[in-house]
Backbone bond lengths (Angstrom), bond angles and torsions (degrees), N, CA, C in turn:
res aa  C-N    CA-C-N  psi(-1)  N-CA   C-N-CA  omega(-1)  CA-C   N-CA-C  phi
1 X - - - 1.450 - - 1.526 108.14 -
2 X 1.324 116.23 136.69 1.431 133.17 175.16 1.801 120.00 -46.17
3 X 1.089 125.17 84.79 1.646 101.17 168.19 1.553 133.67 -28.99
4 X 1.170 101.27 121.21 1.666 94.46 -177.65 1.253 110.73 -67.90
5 X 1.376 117.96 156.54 1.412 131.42 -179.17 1.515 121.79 -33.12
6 X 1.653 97.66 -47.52 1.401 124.03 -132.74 2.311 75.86 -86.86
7 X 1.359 123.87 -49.38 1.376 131.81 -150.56 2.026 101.82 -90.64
8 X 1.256 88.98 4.95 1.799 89.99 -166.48 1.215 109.35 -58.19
9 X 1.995 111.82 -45.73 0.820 134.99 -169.05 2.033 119.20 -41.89
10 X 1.627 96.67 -26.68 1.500 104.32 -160.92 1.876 93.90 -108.49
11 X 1.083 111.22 -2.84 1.787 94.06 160.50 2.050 112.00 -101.23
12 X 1.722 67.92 161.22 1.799 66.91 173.19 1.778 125.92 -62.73
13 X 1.167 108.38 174.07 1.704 124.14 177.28 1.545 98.24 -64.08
14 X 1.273 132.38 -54.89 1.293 126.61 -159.36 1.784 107.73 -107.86
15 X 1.605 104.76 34.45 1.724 128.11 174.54 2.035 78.48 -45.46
16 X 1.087 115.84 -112.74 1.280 126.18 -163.14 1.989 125.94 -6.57
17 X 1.278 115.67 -32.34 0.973 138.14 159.65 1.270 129.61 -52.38
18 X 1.708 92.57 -64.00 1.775 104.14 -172.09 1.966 92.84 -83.57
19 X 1.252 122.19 -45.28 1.647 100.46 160.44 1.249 132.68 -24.48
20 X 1.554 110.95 -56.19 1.159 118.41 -179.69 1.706 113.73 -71.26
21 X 1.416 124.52 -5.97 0.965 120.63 -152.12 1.460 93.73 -87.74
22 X 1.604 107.26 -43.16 1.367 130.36 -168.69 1.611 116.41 -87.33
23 X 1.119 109.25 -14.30 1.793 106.74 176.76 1.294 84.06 -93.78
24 X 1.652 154.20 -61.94 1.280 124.75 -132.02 1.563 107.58 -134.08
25 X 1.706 110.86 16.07 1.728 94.20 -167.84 1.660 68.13 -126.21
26 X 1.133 139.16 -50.49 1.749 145.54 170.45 1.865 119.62 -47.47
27 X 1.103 85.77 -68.61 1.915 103.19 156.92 1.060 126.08 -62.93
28 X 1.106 102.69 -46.41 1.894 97.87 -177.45 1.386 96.66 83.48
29 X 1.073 137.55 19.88 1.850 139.65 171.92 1.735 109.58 59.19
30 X 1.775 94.65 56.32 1.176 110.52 152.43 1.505 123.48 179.54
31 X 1.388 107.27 125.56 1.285 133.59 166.21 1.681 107.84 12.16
32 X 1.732 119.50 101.15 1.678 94.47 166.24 1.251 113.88 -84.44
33 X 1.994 117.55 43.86 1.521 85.15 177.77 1.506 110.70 -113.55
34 X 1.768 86.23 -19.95 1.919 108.32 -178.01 1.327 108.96 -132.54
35 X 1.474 121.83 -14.23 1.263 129.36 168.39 1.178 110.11 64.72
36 X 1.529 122.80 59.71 1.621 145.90 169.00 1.602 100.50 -91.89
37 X 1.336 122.75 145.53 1.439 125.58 -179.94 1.471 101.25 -86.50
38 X 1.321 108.67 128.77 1.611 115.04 150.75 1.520 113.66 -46.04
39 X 1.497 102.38 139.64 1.622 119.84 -178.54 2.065 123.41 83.13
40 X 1.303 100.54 -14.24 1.550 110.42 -159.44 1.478 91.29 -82.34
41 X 1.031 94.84 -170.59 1.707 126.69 163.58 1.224 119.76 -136.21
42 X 1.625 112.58 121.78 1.558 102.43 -177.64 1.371 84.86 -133.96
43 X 1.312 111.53 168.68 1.462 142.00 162.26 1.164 124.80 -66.42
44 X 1.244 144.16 118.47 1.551 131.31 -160.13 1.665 92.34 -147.22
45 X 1.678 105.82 142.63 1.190 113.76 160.96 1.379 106.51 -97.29
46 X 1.911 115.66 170.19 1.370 131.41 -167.90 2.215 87.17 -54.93
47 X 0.952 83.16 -52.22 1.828 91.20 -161.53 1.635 112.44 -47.56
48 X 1.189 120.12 -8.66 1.408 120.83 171.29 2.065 93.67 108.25
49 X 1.160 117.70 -22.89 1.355 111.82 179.76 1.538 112.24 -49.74
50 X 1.595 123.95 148.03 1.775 104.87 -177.80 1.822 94.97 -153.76
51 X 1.096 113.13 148.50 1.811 125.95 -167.40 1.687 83.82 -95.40
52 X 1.893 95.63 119.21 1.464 124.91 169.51 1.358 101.44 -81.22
53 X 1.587 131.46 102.41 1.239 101.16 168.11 1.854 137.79 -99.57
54 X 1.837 73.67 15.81 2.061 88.80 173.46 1.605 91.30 -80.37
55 X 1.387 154.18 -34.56 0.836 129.50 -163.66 1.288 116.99 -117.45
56 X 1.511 109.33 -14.99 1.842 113.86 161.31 1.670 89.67 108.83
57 X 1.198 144.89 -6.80 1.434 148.51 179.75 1.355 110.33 -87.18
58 X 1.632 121.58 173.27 0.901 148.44 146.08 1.130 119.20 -81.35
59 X 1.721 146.41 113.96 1.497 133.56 152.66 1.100 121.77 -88.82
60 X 1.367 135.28 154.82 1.445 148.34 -171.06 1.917 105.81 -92.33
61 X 0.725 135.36 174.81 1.591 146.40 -144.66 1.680 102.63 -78.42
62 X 1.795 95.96 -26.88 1.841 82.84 179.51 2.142 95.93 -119.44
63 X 1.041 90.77 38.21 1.518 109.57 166.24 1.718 127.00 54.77
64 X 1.481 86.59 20.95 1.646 124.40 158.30 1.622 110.17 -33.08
65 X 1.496 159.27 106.67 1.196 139.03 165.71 1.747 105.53 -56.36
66 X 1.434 117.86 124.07 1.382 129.60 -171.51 1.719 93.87 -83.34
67 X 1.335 104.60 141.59 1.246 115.57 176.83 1.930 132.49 -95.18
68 X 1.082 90.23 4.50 1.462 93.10 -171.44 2.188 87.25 -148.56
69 X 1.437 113.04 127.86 1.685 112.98 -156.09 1.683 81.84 -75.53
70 X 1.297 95.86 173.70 1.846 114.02 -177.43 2.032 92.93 -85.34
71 X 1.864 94.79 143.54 0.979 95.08 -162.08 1.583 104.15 -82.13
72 X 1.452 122.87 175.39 1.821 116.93 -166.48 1.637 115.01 -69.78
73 X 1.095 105.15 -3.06 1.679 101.03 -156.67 2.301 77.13 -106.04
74 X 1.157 103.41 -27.08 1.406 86.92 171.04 1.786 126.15 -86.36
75 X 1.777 102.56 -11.19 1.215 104.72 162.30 1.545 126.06 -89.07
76 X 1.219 104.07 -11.73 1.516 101.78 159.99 1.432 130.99 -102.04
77 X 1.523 101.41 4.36 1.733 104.63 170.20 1.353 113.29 -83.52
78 X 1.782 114.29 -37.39 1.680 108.23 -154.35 1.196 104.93 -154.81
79 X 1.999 116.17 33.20 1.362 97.45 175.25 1.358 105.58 -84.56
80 X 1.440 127.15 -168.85 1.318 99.29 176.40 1.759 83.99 -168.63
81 X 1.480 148.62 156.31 1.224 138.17 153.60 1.597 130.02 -80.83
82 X 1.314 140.55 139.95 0.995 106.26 172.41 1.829 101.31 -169.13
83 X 1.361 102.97 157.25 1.805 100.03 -163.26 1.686 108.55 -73.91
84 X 1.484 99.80 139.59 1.643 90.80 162.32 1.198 124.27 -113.27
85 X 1.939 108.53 135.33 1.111 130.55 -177.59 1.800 125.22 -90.24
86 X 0.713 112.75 120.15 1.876 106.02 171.27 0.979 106.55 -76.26
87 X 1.324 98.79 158.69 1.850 103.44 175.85 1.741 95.89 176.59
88 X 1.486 101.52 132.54 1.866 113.02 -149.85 1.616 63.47 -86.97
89 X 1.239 92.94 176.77 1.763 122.98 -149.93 1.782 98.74 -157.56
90 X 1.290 113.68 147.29 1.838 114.46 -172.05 1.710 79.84 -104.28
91 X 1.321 127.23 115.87 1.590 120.30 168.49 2.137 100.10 -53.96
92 X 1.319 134.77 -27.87 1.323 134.79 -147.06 1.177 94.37 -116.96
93 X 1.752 130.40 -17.77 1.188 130.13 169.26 1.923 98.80 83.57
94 X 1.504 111.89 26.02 1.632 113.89 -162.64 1.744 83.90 -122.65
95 X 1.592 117.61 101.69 1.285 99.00 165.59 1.328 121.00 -57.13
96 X 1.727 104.86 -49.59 1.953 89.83 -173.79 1.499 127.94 -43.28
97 X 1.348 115.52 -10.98 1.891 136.51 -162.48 1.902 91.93 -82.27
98 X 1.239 125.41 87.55 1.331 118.60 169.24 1.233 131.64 -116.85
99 X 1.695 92.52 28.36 1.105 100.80 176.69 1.420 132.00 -62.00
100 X 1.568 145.18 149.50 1.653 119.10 -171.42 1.707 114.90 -64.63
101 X 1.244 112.77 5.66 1.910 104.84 -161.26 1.468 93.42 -116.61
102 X 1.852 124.02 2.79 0.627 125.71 152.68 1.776 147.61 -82.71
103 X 1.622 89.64 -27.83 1.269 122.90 -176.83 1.363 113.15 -73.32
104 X 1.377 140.20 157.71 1.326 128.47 -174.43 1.971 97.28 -166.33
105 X 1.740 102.03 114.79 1.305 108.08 162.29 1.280 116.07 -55.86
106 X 1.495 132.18 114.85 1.540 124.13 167.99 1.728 108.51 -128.24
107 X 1.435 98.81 170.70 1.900 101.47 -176.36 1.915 78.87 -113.54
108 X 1.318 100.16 170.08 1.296 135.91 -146.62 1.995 93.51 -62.49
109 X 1.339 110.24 -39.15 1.145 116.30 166.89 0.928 140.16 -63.39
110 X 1.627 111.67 -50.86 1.401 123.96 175.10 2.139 108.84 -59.25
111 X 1.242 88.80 -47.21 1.702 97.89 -177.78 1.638 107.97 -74.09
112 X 0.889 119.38 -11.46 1.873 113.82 166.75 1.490 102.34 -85.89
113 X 1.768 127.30 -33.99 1.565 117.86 -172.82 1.316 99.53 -74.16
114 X 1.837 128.41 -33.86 1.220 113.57 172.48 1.214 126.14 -71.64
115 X 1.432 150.01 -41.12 1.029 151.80 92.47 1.731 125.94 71.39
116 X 1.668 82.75 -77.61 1.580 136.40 -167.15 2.040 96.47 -36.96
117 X 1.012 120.70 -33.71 1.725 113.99 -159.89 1.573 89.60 -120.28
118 X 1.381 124.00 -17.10 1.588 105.35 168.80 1.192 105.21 -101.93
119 X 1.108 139.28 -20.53 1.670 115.03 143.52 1.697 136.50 -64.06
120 X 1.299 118.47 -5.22 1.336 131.91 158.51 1.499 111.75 -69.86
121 X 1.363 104.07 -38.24 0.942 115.79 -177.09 1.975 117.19 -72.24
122 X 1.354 93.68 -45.03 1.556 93.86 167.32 1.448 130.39 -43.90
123 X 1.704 78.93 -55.45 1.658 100.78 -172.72 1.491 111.31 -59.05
124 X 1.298 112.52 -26.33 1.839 98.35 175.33 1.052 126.38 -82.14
125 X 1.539 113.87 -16.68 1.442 139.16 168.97 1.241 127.36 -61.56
126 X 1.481 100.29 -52.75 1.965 112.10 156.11 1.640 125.80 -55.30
127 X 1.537 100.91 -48.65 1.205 121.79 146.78 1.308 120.45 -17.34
128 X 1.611 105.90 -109.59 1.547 113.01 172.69 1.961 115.26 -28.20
129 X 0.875 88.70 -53.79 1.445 98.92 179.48 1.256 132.84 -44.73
130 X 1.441 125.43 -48.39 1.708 143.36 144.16 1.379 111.61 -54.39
131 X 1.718 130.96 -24.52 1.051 120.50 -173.31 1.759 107.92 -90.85
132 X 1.702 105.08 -19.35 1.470 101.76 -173.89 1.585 100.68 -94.47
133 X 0.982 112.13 -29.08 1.951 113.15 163.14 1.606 105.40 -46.86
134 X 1.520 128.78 -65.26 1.008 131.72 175.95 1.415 117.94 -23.21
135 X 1.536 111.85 -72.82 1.439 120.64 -169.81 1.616 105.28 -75.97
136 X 1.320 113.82 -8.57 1.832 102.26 162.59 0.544 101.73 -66.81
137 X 1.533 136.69 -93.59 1.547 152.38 -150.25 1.316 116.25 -50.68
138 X 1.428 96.59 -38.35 2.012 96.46 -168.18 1.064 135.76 -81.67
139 X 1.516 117.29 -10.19 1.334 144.98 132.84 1.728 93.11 97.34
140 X 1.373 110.94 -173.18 1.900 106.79 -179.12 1.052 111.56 -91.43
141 X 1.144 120.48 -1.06 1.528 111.32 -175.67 1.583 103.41 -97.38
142 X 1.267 133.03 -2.31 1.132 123.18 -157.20 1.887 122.53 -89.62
């Protein structure tokens, strides 16, 4: 995913580099969270389960080979295809922190579940924030 304009400012000059350093010379060009290959297409159910097809299995969300296949009524509810992307991830959510034990290869999934509580976190922040602008400006009569 693209850095927004507005956050560029707080990674380093040579961001693109050390990304690359860590998705594919660290990783090996795949995900440490489920271990999906960058660039492929795999099959994924809603549940995080996804069809390995270097090894002919199914893996489960942290890229476990599942032992018993997903049953049919779940492959025809929510499989779905779709490409996987890398994209380095701040484990502390601290861009300036670049250190490597900080950094973390993830695919588009794994890095939205980590994600997941500092954007809750945003959102109440933006939140609160429009709501206390509101009651400045808008005065009691409004």
């Amino acid at each position: 995913m693209p850095i927004r304009r507005e956050h560029r400012f707080f990674y380093p000059i040579d961001w693109p580099q050390l990304s690359a350093a860590i998705r594919f010379r660290r990783a090996g060009g795949c995900c440490e969270g489920c271990g999906r290959p960058h660039g492929q297409h795999v099959y994924c159910l809603g549940d995080g389960r996804w069809w390995d097809a270097e090894i002919g299995a199914w893996r489960d969300g942290q890229g476990r080979a599942v032992r018993e296949p997903p049953r049919a009524e779940d492959l025809l509810a929510g499989m779905r295809r779709t490409k996987v992307v890398l994209a380095t991830a701040h484990r502390d959510h601290d861009t300036t922190n670049n250190t490597g034990a900080n950094l973390a290869a993830f695919c588009q999934r794994c890095h939205m579940l980590h994600d997941r509580p500092e954007h809750r976190r945003r959102r109440w922040a933006t939140l609160f924030r429009r709501k206390a602008l509101g009651d400045l400006f808008r005065g009691p009569y409004a």
